[in-house]
C-alpha positions in Angstrom: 37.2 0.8 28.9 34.0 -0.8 29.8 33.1 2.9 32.1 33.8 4.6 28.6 31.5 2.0 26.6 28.8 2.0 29.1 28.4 5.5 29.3 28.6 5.9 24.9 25.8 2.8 25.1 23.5 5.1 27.4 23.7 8.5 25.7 23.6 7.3 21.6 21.8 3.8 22.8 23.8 1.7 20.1 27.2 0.8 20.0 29.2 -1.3 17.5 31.6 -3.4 18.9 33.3 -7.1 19.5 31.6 -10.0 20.8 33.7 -10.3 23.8 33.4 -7.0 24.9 29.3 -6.8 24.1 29.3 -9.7 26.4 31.5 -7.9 29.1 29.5 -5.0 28.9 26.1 -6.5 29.0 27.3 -7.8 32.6 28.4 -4.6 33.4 25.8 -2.1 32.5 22.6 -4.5 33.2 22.8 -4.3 37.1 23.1 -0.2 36.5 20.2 -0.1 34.2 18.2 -2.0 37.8 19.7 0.7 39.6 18.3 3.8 37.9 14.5 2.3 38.2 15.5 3.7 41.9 16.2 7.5 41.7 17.7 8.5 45.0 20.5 10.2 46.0 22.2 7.3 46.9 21.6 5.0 43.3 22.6 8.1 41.5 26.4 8.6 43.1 26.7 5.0 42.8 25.9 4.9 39.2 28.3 8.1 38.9 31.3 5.6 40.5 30.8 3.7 37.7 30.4 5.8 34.4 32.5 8.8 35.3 29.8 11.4 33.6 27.6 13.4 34.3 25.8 14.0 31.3 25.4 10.0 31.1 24.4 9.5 34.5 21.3 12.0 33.8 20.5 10.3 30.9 20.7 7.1 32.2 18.2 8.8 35.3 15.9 10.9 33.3 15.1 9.1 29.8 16.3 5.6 30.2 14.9 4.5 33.5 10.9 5.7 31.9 11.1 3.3 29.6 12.8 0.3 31.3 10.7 0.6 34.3 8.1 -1.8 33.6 10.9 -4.7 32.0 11.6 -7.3 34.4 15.5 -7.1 33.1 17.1 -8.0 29.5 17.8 -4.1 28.7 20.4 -5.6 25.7 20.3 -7.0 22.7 23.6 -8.2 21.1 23.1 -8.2 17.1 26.3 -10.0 15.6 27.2 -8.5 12.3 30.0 -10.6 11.0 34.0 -10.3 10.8 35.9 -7.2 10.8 37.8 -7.3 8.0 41.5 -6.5 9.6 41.6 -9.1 11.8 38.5 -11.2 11.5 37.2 -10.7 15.0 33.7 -11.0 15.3 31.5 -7.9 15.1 28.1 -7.0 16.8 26.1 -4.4 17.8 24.8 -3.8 21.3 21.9 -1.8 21.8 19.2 -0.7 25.3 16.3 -3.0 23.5 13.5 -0.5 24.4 15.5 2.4 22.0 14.7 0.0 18.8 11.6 1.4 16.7 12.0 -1.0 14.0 12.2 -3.8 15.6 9.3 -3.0 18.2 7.5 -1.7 15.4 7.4 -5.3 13.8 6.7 -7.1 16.8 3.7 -4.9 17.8 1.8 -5.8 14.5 1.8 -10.0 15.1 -1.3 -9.5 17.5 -1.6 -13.5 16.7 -0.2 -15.7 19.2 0.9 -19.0 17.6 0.6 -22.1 19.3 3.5 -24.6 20.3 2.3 -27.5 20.1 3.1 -30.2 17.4 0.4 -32.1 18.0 -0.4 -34.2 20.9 -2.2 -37.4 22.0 -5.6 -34.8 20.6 -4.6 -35.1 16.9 -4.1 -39.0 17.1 -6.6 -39.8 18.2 -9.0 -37.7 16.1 -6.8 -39.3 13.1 -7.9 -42.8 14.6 -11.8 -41.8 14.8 -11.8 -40.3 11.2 -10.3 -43.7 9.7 -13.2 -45.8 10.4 -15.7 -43.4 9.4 -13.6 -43.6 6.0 -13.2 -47.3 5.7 -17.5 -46.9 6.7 -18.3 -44.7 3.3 -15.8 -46.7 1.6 -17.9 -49.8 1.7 -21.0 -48.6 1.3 -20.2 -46.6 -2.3 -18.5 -50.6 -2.9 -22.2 -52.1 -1.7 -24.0 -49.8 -4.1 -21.8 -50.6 -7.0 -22.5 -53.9 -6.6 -26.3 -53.2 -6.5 -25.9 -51.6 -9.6 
């Protein structure tokens, strides 16, 4: 089963499926995705011993393996989509995360990187200087009332 799956994630590069076996296939087809940055002889057979076909194999060698070879790993995404409505197992879909336009297509217009912080020993103590300047005007627009 997860030969059959592996292969129909390669050559359409989106599968819809249950959680459990997303999760069993993402173990499963991850360390073959590694193998086919390496085209030899030798990778190729043993990615064969593991799909069973051909036409997935040169996919997998030809198309897939240019665009993953500059990712360190994480070739899946797992997108849950809910309960199938026979038996209320959970759904998802598992897709090669390179083969998404949309979703690369929004993350390559941020540009902006946002910071983490949620302010620091920086902030407080700013806050700390800017109180006594305030308490400063404060008594001086009181001492020129009083002048008044």
């Amino acid at each position: 089963m997860l030969s059959n799956m592996a292969a129909s994630l390669i050559l359409q590069k989106r599968i819809s499926t249950t959680v459990a076996k997303a999760k069993a296939l993402r173990k499963y087809v991850e360390p073959l995705l590694t193998k086919s940055k390496n085209d030899t002889t030798h990778s190729r057979r043993t990615v064969f011993s593991y799909l069973q076909e051909k036409g997935a194999v040169k996919e997998l060698f030809d198309e897939v393996a240019g665009k993953i070879a500059n990712r360190p790993g994480g070739y899946t995404r797992i997108l849950k989509t809910g309960y199938r409505l026979g038996d209320n197992a959970e759904m998802c879909v598992i897709e090669l995360v390179d083969y998404n336009e949309d979703m690369l297509a929004t993350t390559g217009t941020t540009g902006a990187k946002k910071t983490r912080r949620r302010g620091g020993a920086k902030k407080k103590a700013e806050g700390a200087a800017e109180a006594p300047k305030a308490a400063e005007t404060d008594a001086t627009a009181e001492g020129t009332k009083d002048a008044e």
